[in-house]
N, C-alpha and C positions, 0 to 999 in steps of 0.2 A: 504494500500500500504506500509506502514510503516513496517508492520508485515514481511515483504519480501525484502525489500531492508536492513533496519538496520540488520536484522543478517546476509544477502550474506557479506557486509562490514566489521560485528564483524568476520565472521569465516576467512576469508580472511586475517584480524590482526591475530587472533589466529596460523592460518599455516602457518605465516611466524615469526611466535614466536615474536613478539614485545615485546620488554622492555623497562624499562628505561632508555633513553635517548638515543635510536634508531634515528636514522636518515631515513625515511623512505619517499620511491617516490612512487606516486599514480598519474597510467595513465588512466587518465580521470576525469572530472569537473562534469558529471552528477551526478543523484542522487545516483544513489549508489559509486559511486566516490568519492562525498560530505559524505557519512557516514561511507567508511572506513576511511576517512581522521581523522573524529570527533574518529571513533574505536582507530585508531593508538593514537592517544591523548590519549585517556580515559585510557587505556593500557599502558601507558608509556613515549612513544614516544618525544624525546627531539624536534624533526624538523621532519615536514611534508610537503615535495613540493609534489605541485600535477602539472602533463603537461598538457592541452589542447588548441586549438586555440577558442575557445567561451568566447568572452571579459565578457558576463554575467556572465558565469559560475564561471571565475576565480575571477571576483570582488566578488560574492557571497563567493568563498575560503578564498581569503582575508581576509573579515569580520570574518571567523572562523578561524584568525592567523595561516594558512595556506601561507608556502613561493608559488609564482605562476612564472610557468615557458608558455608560450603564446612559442609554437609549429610553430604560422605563424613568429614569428620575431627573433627565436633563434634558432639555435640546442638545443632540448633538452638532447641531451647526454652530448654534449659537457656543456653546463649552468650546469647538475647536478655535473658532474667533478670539475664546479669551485665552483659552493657552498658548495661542500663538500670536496673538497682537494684531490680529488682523491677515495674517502671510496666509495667501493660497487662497483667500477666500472671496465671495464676490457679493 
């Protein structure tokens, strides 16, 4: 299963050109959610918030110094605007 999710995550880093010290949002906490988050790192990436409303999911982001943004208790548009100053957003 491994073979199949970690590169749908790595290519998905790769086409939106991640670099260093990218600030980068990943919607969704599954598994391949969980392995672009780790791609975005691996590649660069200064800050990686991921959105989902699955409390398991996003504790497990957590644990991979992943910022987590929880979908039932926030806007997540609005939450990524303020952790990021505005960058990315429209």
């Amino acid at each position: 299963m491994v073979s199949d999710i970690f590169p749908t995550g790595w290519f998905g880093a790769r086409l939106a050109e991640v670099g260093a010290g990218d600030v980068v949002v990943v919607l969704g906490a599954g598994p391949v959610g969980q392995l672009a988050a780790l791609s975005d790192r691996i590649q660069g990436a200064g800050r990686v918030l991921i959105v989902d409303g699955n409390a398991d999911r996003l504790e497990t982001t957590r644990m991979q110094n992943a910022e987590t943004i929880d979908f039932n208790a926030e806007d997540p548009v609005l939450a990524v605007k303020e952790l990021t100053g505005g960058i990315g957003t429209a």
